[in-house]
mmCIF file of the N, C-alpha and C atoms, coordinates in Angstrom:
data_MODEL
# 
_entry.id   MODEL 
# 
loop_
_atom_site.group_PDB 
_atom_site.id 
_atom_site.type_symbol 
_atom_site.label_atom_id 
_atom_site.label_alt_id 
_atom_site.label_comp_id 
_atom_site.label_asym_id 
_atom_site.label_entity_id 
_atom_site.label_seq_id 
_atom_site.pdbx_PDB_ins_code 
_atom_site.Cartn_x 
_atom_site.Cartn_y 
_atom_site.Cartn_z 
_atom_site.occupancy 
_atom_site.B_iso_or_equiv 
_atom_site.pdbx_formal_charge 
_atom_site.auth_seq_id 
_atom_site.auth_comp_id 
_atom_site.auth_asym_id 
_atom_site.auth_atom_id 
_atom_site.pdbx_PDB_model_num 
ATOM 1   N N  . UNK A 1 1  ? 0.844   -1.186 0.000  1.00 0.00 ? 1  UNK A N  1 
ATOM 2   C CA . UNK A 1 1  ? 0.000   0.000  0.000  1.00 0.00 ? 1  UNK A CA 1 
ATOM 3   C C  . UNK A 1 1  ? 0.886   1.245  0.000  1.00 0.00 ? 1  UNK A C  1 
ATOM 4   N N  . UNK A 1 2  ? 0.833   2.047  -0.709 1.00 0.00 ? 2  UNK A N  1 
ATOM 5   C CA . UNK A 1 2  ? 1.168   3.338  -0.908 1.00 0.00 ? 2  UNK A CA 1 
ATOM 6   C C  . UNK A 1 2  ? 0.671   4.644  0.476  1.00 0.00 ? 2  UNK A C  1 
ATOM 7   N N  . UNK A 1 3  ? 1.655   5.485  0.562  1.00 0.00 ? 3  UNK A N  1 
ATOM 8   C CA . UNK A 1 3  ? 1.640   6.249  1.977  1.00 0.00 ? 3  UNK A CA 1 
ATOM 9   C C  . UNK A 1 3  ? 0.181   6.613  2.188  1.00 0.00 ? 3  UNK A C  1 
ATOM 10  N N  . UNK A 1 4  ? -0.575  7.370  0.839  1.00 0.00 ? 4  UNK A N  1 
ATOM 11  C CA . UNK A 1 4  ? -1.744  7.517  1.043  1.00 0.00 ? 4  UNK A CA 1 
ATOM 12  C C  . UNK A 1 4  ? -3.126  6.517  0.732  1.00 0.00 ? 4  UNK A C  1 
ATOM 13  N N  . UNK A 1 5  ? -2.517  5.669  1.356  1.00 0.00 ? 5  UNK A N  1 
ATOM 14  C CA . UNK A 1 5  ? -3.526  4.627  0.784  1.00 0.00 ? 5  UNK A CA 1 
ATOM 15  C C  . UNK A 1 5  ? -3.370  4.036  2.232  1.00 0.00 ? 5  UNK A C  1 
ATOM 16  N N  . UNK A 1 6  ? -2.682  4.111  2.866  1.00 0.00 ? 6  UNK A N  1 
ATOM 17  C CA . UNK A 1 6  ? -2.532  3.983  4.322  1.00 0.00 ? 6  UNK A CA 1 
ATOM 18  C C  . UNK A 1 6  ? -3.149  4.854  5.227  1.00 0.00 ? 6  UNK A C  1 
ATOM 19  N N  . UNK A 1 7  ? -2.962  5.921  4.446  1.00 0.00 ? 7  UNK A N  1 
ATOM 20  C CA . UNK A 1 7  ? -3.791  7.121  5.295  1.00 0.00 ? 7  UNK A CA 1 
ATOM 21  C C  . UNK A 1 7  ? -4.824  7.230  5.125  1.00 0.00 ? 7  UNK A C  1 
ATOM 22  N N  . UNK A 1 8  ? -5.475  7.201  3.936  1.00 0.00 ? 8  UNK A N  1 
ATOM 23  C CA . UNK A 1 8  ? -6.902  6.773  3.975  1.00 0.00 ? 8  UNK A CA 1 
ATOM 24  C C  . UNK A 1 8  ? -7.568  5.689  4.595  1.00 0.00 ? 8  UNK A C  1 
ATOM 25  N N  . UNK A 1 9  ? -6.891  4.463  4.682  1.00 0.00 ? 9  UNK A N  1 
ATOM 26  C CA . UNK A 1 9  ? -7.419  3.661  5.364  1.00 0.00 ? 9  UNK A CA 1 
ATOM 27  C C  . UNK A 1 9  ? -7.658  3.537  7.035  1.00 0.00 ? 9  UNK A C  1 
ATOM 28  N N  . UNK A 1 10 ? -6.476  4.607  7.462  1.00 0.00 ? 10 UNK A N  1 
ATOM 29  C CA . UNK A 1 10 ? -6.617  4.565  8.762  1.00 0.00 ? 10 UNK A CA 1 
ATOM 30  C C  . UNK A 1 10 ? -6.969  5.846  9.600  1.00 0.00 ? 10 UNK A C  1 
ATOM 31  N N  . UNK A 1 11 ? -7.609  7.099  7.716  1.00 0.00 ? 11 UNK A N  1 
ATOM 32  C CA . UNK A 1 11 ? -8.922  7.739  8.524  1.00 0.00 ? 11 UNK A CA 1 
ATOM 33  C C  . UNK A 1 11 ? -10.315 7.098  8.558  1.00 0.00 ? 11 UNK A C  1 
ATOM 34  N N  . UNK A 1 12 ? -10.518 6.146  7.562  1.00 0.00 ? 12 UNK A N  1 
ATOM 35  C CA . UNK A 1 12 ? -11.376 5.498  7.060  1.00 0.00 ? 12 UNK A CA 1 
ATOM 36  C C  . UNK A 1 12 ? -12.293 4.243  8.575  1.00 0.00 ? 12 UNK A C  1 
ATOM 37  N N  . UNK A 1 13 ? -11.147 4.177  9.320  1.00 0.00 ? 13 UNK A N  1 
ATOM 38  C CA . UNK A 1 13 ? -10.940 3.558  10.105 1.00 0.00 ? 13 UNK A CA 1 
ATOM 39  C C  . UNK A 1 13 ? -11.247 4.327  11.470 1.00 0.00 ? 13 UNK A C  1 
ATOM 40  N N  . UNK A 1 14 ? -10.456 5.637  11.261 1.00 0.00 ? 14 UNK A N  1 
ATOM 41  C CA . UNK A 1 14 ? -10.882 6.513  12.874 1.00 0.00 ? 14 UNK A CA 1 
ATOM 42  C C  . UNK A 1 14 ? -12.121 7.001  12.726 1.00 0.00 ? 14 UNK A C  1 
ATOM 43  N N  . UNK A 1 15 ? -12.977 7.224  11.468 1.00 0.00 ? 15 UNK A N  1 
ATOM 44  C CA . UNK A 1 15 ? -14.497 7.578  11.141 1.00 0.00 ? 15 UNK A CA 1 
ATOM 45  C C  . UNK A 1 15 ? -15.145 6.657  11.505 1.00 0.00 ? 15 UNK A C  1 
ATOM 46  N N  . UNK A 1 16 ? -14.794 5.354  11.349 1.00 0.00 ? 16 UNK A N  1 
ATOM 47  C CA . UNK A 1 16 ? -15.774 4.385  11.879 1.00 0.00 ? 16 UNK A CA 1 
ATOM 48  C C  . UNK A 1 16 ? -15.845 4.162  13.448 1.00 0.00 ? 16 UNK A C  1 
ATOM 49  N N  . UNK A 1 17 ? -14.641 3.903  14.532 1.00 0.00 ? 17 UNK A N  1 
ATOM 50  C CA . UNK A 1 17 ? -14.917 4.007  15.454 1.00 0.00 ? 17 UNK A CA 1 
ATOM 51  C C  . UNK A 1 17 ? -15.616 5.169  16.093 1.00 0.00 ? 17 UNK A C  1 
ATOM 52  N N  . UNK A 1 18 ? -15.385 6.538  15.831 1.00 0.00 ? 18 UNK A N  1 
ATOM 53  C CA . UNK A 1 18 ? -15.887 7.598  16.172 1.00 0.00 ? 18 UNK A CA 1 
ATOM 54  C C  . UNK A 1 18 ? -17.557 7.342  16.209 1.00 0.00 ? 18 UNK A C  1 
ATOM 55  N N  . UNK A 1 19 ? -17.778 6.793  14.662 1.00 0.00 ? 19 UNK A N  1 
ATOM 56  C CA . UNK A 1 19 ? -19.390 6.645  14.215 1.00 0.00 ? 19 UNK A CA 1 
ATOM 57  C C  . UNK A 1 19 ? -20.157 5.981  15.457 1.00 0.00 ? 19 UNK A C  1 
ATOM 58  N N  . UNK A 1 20 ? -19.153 4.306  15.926 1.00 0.00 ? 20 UNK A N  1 
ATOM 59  C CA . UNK A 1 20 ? -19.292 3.409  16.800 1.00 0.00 ? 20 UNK A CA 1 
ATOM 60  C C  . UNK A 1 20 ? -19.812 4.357  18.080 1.00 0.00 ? 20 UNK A C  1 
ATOM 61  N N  . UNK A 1 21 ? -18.554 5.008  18.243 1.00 0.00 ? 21 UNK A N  1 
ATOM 62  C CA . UNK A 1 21 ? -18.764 5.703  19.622 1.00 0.00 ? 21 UNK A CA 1 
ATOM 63  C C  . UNK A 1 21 ? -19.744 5.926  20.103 1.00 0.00 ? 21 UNK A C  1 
ATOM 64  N N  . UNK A 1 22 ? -19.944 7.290  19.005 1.00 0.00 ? 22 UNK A N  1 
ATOM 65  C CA . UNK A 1 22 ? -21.431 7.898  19.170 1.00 0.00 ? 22 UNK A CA 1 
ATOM 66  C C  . UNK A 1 22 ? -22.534 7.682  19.261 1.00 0.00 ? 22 UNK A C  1 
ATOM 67  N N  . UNK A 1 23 ? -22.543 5.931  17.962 1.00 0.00 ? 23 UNK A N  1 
ATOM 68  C CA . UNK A 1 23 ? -24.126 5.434  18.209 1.00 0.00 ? 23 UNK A CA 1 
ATOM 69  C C  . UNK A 1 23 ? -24.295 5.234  19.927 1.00 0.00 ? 23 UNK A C  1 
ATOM 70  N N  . UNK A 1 24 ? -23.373 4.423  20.282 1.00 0.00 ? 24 UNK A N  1 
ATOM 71  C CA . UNK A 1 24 ? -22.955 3.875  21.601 1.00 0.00 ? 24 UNK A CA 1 
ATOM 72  C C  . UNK A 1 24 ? -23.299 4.681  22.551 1.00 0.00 ? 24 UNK A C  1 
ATOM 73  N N  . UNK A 1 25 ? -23.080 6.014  22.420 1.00 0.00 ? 25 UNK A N  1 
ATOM 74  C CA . UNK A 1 25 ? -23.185 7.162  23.799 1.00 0.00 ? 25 UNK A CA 1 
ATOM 75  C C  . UNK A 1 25 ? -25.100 7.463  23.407 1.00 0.00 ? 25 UNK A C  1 
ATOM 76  N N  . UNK A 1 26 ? -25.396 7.254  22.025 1.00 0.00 ? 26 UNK A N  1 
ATOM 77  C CA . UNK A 1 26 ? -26.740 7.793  21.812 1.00 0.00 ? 26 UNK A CA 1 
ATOM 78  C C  . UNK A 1 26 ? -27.347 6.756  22.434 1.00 0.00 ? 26 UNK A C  1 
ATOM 79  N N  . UNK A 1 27 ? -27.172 5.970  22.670 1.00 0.00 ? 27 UNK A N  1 
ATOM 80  C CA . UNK A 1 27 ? -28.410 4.456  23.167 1.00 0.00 ? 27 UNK A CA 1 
ATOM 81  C C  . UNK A 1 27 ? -28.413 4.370  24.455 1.00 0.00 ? 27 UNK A C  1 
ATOM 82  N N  . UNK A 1 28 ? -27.194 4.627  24.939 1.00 0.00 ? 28 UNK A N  1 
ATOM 83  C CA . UNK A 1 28 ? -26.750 4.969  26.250 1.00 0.00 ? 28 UNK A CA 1 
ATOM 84  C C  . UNK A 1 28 ? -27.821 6.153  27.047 1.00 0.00 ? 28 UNK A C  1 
ATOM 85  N N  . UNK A 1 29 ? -27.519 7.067  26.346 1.00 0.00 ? 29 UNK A N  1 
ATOM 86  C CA . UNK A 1 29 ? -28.772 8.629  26.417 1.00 0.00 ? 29 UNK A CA 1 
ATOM 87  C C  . UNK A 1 29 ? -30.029 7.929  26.528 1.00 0.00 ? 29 UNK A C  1 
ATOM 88  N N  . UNK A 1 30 ? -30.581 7.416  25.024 1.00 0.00 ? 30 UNK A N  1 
ATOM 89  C CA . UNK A 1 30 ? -31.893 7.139  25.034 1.00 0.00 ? 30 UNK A CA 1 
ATOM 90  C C  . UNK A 1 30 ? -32.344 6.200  26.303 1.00 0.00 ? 30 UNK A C  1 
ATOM 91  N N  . UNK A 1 31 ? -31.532 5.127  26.558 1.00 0.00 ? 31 UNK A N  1 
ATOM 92  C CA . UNK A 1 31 ? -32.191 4.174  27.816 1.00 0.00 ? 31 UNK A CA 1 
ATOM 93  C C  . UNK A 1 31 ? -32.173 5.049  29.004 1.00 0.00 ? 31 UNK A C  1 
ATOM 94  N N  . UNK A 1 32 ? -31.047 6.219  29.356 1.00 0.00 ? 32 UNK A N  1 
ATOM 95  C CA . UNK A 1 32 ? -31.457 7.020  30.400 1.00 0.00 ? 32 UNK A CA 1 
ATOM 96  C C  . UNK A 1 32 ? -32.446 7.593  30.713 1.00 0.00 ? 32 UNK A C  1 
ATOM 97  N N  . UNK A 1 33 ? -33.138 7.974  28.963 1.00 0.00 ? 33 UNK A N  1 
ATOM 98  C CA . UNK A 1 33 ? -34.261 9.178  29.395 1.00 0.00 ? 33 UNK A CA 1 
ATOM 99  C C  . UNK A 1 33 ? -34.997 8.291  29.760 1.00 0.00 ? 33 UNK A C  1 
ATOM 100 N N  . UNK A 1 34 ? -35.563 6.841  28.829 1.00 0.00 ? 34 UNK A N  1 
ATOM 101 C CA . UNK A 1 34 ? -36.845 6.282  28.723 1.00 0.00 ? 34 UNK A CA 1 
ATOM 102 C C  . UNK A 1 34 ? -36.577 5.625  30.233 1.00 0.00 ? 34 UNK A C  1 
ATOM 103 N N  . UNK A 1 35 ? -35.184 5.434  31.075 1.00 0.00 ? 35 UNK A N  1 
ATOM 104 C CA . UNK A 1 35 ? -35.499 5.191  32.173 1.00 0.00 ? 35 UNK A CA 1 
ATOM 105 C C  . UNK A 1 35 ? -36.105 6.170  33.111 1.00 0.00 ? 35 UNK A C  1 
ATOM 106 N N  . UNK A 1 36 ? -35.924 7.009  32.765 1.00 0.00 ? 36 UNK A N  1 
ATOM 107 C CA . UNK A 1 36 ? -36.695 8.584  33.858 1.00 0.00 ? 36 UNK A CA 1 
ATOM 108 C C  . UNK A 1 36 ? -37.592 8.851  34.132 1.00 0.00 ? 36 UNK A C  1 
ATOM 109 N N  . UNK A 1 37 ? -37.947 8.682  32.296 1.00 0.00 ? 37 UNK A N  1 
ATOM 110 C CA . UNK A 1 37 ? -39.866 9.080  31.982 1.00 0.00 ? 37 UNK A CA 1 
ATOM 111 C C  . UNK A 1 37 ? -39.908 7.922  31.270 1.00 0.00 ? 37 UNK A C  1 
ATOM 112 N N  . UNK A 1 38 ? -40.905 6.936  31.943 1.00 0.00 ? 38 UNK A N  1 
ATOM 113 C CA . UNK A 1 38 ? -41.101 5.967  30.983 1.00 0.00 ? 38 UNK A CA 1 
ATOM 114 C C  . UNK A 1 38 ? -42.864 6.034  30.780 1.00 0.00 ? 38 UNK A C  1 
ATOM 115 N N  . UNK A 1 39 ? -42.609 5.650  28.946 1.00 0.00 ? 39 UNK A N  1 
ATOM 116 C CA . UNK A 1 39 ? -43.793 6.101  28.523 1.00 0.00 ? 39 UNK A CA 1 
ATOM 117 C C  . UNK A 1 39 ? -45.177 5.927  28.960 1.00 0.00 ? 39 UNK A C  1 
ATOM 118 N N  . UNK A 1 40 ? -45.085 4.724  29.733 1.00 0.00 ? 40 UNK A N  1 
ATOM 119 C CA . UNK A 1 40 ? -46.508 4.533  30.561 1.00 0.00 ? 40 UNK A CA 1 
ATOM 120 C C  . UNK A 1 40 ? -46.850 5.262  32.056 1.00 0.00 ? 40 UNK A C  1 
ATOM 121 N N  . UNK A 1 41 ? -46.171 6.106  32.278 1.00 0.00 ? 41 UNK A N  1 
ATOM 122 C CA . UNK A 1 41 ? -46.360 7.036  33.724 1.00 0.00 ? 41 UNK A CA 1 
ATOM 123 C C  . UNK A 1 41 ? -45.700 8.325  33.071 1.00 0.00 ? 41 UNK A C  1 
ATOM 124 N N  . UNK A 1 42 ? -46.114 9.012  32.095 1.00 0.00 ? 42 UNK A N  1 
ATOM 125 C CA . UNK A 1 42 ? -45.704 10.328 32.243 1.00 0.00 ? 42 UNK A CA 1 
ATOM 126 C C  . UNK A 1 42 ? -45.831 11.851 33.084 1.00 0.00 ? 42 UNK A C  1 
ATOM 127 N N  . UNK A 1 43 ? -44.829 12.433 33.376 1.00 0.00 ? 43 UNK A N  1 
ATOM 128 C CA . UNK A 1 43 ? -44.891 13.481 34.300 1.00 0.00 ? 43 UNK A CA 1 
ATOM 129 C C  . UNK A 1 43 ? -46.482 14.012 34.263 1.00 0.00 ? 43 UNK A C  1 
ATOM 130 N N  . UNK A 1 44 ? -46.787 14.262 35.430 1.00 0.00 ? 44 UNK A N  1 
ATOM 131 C CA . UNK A 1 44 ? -47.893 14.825 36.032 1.00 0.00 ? 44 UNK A CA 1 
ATOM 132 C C  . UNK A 1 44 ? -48.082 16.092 34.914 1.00 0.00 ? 44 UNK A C  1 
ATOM 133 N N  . UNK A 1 45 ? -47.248 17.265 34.966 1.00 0.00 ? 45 UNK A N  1 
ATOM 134 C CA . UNK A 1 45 ? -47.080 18.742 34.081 1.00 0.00 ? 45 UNK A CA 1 
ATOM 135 C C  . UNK A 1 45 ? -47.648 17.918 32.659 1.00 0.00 ? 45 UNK A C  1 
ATOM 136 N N  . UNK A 1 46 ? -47.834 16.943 32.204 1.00 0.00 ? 46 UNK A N  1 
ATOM 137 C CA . UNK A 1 46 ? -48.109 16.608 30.558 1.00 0.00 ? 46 UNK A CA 1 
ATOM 138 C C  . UNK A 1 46 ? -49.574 16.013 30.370 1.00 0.00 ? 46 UNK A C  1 
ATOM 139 N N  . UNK A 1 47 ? -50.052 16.061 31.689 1.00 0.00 ? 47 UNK A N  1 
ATOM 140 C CA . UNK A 1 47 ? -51.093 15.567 31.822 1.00 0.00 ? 47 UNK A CA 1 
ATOM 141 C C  . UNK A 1 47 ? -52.175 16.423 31.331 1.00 0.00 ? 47 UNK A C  1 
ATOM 142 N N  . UNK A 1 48 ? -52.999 15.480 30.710 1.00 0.00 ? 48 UNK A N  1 
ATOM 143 C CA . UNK A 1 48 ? -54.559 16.738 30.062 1.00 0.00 ? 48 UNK A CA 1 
ATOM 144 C C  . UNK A 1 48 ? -54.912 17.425 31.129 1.00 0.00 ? 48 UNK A C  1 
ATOM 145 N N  . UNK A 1 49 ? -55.673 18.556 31.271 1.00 0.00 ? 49 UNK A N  1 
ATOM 146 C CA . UNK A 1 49 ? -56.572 19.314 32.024 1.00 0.00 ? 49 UNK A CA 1 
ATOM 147 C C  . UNK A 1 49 ? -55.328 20.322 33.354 1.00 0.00 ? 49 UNK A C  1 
ATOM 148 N N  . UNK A 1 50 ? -53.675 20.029 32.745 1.00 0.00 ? 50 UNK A N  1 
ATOM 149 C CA . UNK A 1 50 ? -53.433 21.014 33.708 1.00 0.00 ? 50 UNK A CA 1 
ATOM 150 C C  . UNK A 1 50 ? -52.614 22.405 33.343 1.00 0.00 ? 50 UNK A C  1 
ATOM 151 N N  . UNK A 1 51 ? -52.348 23.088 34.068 1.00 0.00 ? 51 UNK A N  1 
ATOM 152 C CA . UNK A 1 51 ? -52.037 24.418 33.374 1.00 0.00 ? 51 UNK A CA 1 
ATOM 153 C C  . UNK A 1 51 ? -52.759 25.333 33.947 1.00 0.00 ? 51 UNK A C  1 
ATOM 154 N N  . UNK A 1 52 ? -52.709 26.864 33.267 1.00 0.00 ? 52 UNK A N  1 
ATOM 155 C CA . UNK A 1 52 ? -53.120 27.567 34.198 1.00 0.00 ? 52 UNK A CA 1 
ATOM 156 C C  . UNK A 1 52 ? -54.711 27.854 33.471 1.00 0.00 ? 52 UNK A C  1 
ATOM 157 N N  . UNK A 1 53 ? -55.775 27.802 34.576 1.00 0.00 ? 53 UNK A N  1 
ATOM 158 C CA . UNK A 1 53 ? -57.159 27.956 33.954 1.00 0.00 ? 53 UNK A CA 1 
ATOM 159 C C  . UNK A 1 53 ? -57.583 29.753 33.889 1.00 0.00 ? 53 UNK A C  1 
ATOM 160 N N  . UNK A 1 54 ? -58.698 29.872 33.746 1.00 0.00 ? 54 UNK A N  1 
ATOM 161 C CA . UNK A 1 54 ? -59.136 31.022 33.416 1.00 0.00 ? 54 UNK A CA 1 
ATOM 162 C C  . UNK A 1 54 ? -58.945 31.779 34.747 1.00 0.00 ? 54 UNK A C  1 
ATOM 163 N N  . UNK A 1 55 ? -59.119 31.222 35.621 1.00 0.00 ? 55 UNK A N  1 
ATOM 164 C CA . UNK A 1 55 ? -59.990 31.453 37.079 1.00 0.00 ? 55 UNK A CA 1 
ATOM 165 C C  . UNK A 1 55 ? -58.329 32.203 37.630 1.00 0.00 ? 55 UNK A C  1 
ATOM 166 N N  . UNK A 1 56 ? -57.022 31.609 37.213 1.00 0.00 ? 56 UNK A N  1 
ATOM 167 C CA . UNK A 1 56 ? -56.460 31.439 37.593 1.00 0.00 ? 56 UNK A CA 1 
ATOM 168 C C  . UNK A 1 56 ? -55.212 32.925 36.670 1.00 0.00 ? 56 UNK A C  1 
ATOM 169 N N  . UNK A 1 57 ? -56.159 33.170 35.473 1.00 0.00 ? 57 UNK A N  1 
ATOM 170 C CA . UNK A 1 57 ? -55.329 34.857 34.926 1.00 0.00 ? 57 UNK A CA 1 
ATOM 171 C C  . UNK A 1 57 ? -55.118 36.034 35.258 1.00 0.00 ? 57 UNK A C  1 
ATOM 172 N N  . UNK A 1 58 ? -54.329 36.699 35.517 1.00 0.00 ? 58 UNK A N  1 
ATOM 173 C CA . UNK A 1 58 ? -54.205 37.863 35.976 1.00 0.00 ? 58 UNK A CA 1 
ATOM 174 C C  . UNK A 1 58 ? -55.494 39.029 35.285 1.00 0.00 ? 58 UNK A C  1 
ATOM 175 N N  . UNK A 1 59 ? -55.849 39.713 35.972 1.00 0.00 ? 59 UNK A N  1 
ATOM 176 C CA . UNK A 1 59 ? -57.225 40.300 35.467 1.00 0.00 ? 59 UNK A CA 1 
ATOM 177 C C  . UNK A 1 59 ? -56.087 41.499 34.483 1.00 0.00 ? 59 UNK A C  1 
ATOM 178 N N  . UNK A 1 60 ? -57.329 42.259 33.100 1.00 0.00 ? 60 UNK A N  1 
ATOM 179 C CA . UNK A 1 60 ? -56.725 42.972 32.768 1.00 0.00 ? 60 UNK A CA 1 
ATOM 180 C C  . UNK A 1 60 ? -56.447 44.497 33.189 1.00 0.00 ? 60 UNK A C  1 
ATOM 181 N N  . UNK A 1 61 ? -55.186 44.639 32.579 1.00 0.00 ? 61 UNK A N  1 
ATOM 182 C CA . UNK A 1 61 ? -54.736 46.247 33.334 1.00 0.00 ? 61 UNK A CA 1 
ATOM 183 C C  . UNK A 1 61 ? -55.851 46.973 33.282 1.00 0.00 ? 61 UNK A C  1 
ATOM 184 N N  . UNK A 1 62 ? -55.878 47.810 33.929 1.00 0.00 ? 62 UNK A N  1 
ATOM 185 C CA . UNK A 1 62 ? -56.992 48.996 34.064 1.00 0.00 ? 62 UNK A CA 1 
ATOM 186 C C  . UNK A 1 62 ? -56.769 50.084 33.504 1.00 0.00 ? 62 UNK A C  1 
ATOM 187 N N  . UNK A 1 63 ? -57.473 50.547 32.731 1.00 0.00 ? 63 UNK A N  1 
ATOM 188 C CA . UNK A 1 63 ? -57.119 51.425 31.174 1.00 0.00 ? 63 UNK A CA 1 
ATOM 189 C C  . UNK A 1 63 ? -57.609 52.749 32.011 1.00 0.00 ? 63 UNK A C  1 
ATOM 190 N N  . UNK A 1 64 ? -56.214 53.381 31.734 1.00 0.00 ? 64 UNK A N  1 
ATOM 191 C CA . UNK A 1 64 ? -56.758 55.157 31.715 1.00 0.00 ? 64 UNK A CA 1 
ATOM 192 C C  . UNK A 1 64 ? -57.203 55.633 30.678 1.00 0.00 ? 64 UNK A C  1 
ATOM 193 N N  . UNK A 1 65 ? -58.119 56.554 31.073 1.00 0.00 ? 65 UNK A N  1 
ATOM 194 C CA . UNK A 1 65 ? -59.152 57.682 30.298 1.00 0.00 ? 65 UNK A CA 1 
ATOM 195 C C  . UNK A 1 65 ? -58.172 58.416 30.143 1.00 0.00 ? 65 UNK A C  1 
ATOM 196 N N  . UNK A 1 66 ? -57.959 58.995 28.655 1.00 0.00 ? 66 UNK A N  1 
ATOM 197 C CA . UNK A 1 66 ? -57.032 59.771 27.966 1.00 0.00 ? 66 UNK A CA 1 
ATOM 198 C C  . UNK A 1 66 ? -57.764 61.365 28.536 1.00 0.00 ? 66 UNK A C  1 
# 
C-alpha cells in the first residue's frame, strides 16, 4: 500500500470508530431518558386538564381615560 492509501485507510478507520462511539453514547442517552420518563407514567405537568385555567389569569390592566 502506498503512503496515502494507508492514510486513507486509517482515517477510514478513525471515522468508523468515532461513528461506533457515538451510536454507543446515543443508546446509552436514550435508555437514560426512557429510564426517567417511561412512557406509561408520564410526568404529572403533561397531563390533560393542567395548566393555568381562566380562574387562575391575571385580570386585565386597568385602562386610563385619555
Amino acid at each position: 500500500m502506498t503512503e496515502a492509501e494507508l492514510k486513507h485507510h486509517a482515517d477510514e478507520t478513525d471515522a468508523k470508530a468515532h461513528y461506533r462511539k457515538e451510536k454507543r453514547e446515543e443508546k446509552a442517552h436514550e435508555k437514560a431518558v426512557e429510564d426517567t420518563f417511561p412512557a406509561s407514567d408520564p410526568p404529572a405537568t403533561s397531563q390533560p386538564g393542567h395548566g393555568i385555567t381562566k380562574s387562575e389569569k391575571l385580570p386585565d390592566p386597568v385602562k386610563r381615560k385619555a
